[in-house]
C-alpha positions as CSV (number, residue, x, y, z in Angstrom):
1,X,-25.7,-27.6,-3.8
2,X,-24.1,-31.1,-3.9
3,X,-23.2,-32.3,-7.1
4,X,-20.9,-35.2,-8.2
5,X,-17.6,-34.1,-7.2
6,X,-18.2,-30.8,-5.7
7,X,-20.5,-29.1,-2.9
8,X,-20.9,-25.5,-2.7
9,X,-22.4,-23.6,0.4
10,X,-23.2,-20.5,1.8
11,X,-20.2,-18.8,3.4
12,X,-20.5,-18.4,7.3
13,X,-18.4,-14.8,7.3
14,X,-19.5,-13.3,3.5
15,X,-18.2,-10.5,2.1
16,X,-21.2,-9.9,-0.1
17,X,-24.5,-11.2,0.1
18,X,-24.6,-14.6,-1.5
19,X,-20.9,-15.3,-0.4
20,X,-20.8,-19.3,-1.9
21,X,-17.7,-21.6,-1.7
22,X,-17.3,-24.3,-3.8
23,X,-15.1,-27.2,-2.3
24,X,-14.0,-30.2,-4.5
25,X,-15.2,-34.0,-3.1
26,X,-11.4,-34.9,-4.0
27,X,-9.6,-32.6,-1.1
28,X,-6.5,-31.3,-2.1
29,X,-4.1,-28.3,-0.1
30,X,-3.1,-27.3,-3.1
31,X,-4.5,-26.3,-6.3
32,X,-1.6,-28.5,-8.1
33,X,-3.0,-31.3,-5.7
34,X,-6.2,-31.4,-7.8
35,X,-6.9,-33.6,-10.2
36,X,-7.8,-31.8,-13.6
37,X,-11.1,-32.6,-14.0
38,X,-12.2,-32.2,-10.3
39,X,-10.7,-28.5,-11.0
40,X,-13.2,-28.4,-13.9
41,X,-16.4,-29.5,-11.9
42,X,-15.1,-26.7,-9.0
43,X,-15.2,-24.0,-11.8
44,X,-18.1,-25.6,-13.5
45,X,-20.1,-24.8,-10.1
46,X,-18.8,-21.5,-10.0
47,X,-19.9,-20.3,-13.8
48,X,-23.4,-21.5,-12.6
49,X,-23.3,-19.6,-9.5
50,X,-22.2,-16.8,-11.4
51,X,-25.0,-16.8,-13.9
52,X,-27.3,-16.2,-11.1
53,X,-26.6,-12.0,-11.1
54,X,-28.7,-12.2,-14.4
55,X,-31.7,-14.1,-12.5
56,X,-33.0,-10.5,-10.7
57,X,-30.7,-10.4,-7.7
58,X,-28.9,-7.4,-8.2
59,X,-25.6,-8.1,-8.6
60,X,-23.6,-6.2,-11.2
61,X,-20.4,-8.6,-11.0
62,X,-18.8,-11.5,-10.1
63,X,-14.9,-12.2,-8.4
64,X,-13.5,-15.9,-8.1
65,X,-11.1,-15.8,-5.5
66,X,-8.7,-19.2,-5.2
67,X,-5.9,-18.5,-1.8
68,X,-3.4,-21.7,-2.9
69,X,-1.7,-21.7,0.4
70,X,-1.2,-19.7,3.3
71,X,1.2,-17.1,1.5
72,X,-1.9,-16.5,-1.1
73,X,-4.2,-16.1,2.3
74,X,-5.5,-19.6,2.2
75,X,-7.4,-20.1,5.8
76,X,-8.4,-23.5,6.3
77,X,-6.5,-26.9,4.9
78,X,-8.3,-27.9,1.6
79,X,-8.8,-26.0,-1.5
80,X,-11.9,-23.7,-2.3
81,X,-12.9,-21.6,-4.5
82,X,-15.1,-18.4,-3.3
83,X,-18.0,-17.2,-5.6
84,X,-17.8,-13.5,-4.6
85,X,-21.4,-11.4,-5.8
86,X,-20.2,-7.4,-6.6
87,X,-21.9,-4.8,-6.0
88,X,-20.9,-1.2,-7.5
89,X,-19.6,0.6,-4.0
90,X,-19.3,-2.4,-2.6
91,X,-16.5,-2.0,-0.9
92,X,-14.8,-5.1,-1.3
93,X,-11.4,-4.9,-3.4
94,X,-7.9,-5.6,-3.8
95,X,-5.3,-4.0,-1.7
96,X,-1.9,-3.7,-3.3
97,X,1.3,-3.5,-1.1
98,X,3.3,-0.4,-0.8
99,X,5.5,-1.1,-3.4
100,X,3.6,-1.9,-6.8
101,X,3.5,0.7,-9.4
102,X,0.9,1.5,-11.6
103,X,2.5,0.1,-15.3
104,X,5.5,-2.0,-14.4
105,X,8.9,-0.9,-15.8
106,X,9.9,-2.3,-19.2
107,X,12.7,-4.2,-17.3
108,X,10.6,-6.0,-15.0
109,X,8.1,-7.2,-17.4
110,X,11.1,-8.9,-19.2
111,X,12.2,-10.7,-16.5
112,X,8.6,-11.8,-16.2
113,X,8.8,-13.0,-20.2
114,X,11.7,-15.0,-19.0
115,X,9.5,-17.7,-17.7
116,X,7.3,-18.1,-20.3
117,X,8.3,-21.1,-21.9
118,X,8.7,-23.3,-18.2
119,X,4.8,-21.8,-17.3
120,X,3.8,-23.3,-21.0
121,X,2.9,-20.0,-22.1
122,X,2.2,-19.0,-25.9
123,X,4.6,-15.8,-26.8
124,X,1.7,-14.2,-29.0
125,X,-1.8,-15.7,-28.2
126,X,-3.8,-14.6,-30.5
């Protein structure tokens, strides 16, 4: 699917059938390197690739998975976005490191509330 702005495509090594990547036209290595509405088009693309499990091919979910940069387990040198079909025992999940807790202390969740305001955060959506 080429579109103006974006192209999505089959993944070469999917983790589910029907595995797509959406790349943005305008290449960036960094999701901050994107222009805002070239963002919009990538997850434009990926709400209609999404709406697909409800056309009869079986899947029962959707993940978006965005690596920004090789910390995040970005492989490659631009930005995409993966369009990940689910499947209930799949397999496919999140693996969390030794360390993390189920329900995060009071304290650390605090310090987390401490950059609110620089991430342009509301206190209280609502």
């Amino acid at each position: 699917m080429r579109d103006a702005g974006r192209t999505a495509f089959m993944e070469i090594q999917p983790l589910n059938v029907c595995h797509v990547l959406v790349v943005p036209d305008d290449q960036a290595a960094y999701l901050t390197d994107l222009p805002e509405d070239a963002g919009a088009r990538v997850f434009r693309t990926a709400q209609k690739v999404a709406a697909l499990h409800d056309s009869g091919l079986g899947w029962e979910g959707v993940n978006l998975f965005l690596a920004d940069g090789e910390a995040a387990g970005r492989q490659g040198l631009h930005l995409h976005l993966h369009v990940i079909p689910r499947f209930d025992g799949d397999g496919f999940g999140l693996t969390f490191g030794p360390d993390y807790t189920v329900g995060s202390n009071r304290e650390e969740l605090k310090s987390g509330r401490a950059y609110q305001g620089t991430l342009g955060l509301d206190r209280n959506p609502s």
